[in-house]
C-alpha positions in Angstrom: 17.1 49.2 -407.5 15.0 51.8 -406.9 10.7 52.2 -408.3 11.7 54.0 -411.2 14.3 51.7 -412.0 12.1 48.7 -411.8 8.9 50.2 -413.9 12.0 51.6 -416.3 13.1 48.3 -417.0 10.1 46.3 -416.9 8.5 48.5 -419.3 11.6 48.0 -421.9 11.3 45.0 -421.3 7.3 44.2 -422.0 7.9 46.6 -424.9 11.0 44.3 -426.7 8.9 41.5 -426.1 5.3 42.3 -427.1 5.2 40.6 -430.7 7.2 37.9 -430.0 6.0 34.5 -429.6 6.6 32.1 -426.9 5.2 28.6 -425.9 5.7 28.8 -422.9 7.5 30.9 -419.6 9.6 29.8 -417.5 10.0 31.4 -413.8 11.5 31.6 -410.3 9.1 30.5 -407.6 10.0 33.0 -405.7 7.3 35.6 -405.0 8.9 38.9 -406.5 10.3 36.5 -409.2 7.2 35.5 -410.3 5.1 38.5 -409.6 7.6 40.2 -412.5 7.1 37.4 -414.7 3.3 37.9 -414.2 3.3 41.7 -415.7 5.8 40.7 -418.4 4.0 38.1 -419.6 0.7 40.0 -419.6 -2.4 38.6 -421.1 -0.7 35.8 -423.2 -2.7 32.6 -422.8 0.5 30.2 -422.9 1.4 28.2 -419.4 3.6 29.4 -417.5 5.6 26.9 -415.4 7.4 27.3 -412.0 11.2 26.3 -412.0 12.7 26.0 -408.9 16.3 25.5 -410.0 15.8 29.7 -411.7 15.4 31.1 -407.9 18.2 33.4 -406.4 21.3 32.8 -404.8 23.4 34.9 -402.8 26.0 36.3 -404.7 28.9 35.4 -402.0 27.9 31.6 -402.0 28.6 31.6 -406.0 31.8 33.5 -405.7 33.0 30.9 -403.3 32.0 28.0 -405.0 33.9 29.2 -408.1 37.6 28.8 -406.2 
């Protein structure tokens, strides 16, 4: 994914989401992960809570689980 691609979609994304209302957000650990999760989430004063079990996995390992 390319810069624009990311700011693109990040920005739909903070733009969907700006009056809704959440208790709470749930993220990846991972540093990117989160760092994303940071600028969506913005200036809301609700926790936000590390999940480890939300971090990436390599897409061949699931395909070869699933056989």
């Amino acid at each position: 994914m390319n810069s624009f691609h990311f700011f693109f979609c990040i920005t739909l994304t903070i733009f969907f989401l700006q009056d809704k209302r959440f208790d709470v957000c749930f993220r990846s650990p991972l540093a990117r992960a989160s760092r994303t999760a940071e600028v969506i989430w913005g200036s809301r004063s609700e926790e936000m809570v590390d999940v480890s079990d939300l971090r990436e996995v390599a897409a061949h390992l699931v395909v070869h689980q699933r056989k």
